[in-house]
C-alpha positions in Angstrom: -12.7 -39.1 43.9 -9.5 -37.5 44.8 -9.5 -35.3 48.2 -8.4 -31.7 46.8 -7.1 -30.7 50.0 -4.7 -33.3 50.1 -3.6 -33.1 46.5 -3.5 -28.5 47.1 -1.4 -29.3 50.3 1.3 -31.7 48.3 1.7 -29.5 45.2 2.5 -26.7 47.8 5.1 -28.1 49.5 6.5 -28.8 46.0 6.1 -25.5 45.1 8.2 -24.6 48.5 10.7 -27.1 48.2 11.3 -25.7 44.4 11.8 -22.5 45.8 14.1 -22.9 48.2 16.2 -24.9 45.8 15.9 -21.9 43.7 17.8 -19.8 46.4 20.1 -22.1 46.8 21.2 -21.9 43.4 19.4 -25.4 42.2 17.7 -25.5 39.0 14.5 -28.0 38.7 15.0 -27.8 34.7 17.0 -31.2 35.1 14.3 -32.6 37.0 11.4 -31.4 34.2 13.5 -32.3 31.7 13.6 -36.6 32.2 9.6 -35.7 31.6 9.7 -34.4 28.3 9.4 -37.1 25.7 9.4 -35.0 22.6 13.6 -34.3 23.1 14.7 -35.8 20.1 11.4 -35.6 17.9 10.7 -33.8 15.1 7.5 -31.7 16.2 5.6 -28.6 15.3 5.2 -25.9 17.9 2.8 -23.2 17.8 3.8 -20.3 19.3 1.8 -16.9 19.0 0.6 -16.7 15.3 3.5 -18.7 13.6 4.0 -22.5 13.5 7.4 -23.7 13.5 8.8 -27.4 12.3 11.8 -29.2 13.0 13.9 -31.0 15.8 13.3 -30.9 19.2 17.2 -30.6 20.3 17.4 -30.0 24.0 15.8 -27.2 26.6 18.3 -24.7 28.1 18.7 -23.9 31.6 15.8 -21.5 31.6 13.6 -24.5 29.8 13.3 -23.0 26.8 12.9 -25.4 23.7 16.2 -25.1 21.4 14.3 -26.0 17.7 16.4 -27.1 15.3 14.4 -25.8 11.8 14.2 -27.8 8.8 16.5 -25.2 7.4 19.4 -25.9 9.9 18.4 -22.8 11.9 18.6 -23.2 15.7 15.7 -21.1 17.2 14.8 -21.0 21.2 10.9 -21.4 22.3 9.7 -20.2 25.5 6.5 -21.5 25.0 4.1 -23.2 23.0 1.7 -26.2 22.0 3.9 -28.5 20.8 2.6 -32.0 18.7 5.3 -35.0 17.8 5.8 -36.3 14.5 6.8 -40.1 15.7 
C-alpha cells in the first residue's frame, strides 16, 4: 500500500518547485532529460496517424524529440509513443 496523500502532497510541491524555477528562468528539460534512455536509439514514434523511424538525436529546450529519419531528415516530435530498437 502506498498512502496517496503523502505521495499527492510530494508530487505537489514538485510541481511548485518546477514552477518557480520556471519564473526564474530555469528549465527542468535538463533534469527530464538524464531520464530518457532512448537518446541515442534508433526508435519508432507514433505520433497522430503516422509512424516515423530513425534516431533518437537529442530533445530541444522545449523537450521536443529531434528524429533523425532514415532518410537523413531531422524532424522535431512533441509527442508520441515511442518503442526502442536496441
Amino acid at each position: 500500500r502506498v498512502p496517496r496523500l503523502d505521495v499527492l502532497k510530494h508530487l505537489l510541491q514538485e510541481l511548485d518547485s518546477l514552477y518557480h524555477g520556471l519564473l526564474k528562468g530555469e528549465s527542468p528539460v535538463p533534469a527530464w532529460r538524464q531520464y530518457l534512455d532512448t537518446l541515442g536509439k534508433r526508435v519508432t514514434v507514433r505520433w497522430l496517424e503516422e509512424r516515423y523511424h530513425g534516431l533518437a538525436e537529442e530533445v530541444d529546450s522545449q523537450g521536443n524529440l529531434l528524429l533523425r529519419l532514415d532518410d537523413g531528415r531531422l524532424i522535431t516530435l512533441p509527442a508520441g509513443e515511442v518503442s526502442s530498437h536496441g
